[in-house]
N, C-alpha and C positions, 0 to 999 in steps of 0.2 A: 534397457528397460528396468524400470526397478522391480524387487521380487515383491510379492504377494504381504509377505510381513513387511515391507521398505512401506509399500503403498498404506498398512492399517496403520503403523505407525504416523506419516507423514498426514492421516487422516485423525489421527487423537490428539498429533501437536496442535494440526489448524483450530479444529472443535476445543479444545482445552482453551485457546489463547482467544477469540472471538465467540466463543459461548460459552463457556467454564467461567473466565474473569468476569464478562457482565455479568453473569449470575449471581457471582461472587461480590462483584461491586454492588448488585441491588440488595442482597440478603439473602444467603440460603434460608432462614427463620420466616422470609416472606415471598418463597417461592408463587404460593396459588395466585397472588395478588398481582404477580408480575406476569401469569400467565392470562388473567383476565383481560387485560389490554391485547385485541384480534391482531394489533399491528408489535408490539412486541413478541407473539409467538409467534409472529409471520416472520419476523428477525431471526429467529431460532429455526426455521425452517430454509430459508433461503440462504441463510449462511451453512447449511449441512449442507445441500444442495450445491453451491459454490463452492465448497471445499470438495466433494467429488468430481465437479466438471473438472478443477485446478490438477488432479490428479489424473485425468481424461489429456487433460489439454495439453501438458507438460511434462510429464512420465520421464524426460531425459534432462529439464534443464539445472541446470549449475550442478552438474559431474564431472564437470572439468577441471575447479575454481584451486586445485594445488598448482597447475602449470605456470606460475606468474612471472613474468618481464618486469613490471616496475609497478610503484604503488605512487597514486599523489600524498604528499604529505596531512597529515593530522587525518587522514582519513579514520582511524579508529575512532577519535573524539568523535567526528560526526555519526558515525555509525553506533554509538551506544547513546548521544543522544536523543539520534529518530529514536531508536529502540525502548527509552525512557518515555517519550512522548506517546506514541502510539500506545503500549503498555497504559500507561494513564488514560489516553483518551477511553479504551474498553472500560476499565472500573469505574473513571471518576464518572463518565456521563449515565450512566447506571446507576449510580449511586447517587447525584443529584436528582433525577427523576423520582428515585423511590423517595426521598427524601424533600424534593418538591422544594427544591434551594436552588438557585441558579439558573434557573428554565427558562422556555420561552412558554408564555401561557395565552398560547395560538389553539387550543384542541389539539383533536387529532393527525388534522390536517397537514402538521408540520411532518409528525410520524412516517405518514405513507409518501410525503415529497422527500423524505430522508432514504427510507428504504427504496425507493423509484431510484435514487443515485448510487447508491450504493450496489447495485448490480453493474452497471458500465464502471463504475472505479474500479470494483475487482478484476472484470473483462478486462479493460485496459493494462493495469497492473501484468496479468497473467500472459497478452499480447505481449507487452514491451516484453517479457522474460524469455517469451517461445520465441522470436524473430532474435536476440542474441544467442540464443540457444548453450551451447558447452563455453561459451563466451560471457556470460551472464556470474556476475559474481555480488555479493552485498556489498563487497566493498569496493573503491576506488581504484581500481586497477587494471591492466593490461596483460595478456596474457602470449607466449609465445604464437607468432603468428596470425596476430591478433587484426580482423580485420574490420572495417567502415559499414557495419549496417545501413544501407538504406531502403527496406524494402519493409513494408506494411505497415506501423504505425507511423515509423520512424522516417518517411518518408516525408511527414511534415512536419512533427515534432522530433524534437532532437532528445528528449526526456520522457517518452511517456509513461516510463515507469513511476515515476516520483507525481508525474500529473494525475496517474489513477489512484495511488498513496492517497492523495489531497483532498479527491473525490470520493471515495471509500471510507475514510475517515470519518470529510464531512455527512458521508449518508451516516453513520453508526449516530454522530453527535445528535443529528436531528431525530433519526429514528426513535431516541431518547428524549427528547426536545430540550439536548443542554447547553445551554448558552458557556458553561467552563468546559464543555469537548471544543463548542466553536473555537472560545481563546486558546486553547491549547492546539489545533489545528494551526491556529494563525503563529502558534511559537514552532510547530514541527514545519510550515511551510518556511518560514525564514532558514529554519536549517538546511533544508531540501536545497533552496537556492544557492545557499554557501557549497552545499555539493555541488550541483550542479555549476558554477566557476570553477571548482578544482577541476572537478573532471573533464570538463574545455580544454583547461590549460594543460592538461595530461594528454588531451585526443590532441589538439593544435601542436603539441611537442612531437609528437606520433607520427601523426597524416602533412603536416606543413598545409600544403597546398590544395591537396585534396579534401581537407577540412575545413578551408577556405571554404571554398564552393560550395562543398555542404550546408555551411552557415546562411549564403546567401538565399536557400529556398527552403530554408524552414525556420522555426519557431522554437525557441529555448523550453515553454511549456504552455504555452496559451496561444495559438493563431492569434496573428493581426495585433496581439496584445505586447507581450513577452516571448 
């Protein structure tokens, strides 16, 4: 369990990087303006709120992540470019909305179907991490003893962490209504996929056979889709 400081800490990074940066990307200089809009303080409200459930929900996962077996290769490029991407998606689509450049000019409406998605992205996300539990690491990698999750999300998605990433995202962009978080999404999801093959060919190196079989009854990130 983490200690009581581990828990305020890991509650100022999430709040810092999902409500500090928008803030920062709209204008501290034009804070009232950004709270006048019911569905951007609802943003600020629900992502507080999502950051305690995540610390409710997950209290032990990736405490393990020094134990490592092996890594796929270039794994660190793709892990600082999601890092780059998502980072941007918080300020820039904040910052086009204040700024009223790049949007979608739907009303409000696009707002509350934004934040509507944005709660199952984070759930998902927080799932895919509690079902790998001390297994769970940001990066591509395998760890001693390392075994085949398939039980709760994973049971029909082979990635649902990187599918709740996509859907979390896409809620902030809309929540903002900004058509450059959209494109920027569509550049972090290209990445996602370029993981998601390393890390196949890292599990298929692993499991052989037994990763076979996995593949045949579930879904890389999209039922019925991919």
């Amino acid at each position: 369990m983490r200690s009581l400081p581990r828990y305020f800490l890991a509650l100022l990074a999430g709040s810092i990087i999902f409500i500090g940066l928008p803030l920062l990307g709209w204008g501290l200089g034009n804070l009232p303006i950004f709270f006048e809009n019911p569905a951007r303080t609802a943003y600020v409200v629900i992502i507080f709120i999502l950051q305690i459930f995540s610390l409710i929900y997950n209290p032990q996962v990736g405490q393990n992540q020094e134990n490592r077996k092996s890594d796929a290769p270039h794994s660190k490029l793709d892990l600082i470019l999601i890092q780059i991407f998502s980072l941007g998606i918080v300020i820039l689509a904040p910052f086009s909305d204040s700024h009223s450049s790049g949007v979608f000019n739907t009303g409000n409406i696009i707002r509350y179907i934004g934040l509507f998605i944005t709660i199952p992205g984070f759930v998902l996300m927080q799932a895919g991490e509690k079902y790998l539990a001390k297994q769970f690491s940001i990066e591509v990698t395998l760890q001693k003893d390392h075994q085949l999750i398939q039980s709760g999300p994973y049971k029909v998605i082979r990635h649902p962490r990187y599918l709740g990433i996509l859907i979390f995202f896409t809620g902030i962009s809309l929540t903002f209504r900004s058509l450059l978080g959209i494109v920027l999404v569509a550049v972090l999801a290209a990445v996602l996929v370029w993981r998601v093959f390393a890390e196949e060919t890292l599990m298929h190196q692993e499991f052989g056979k037994e990763w076979e079989e996995y593949q045949t009854k579930t879904w890389r990130l999209i039922p019925y889709i991919f």
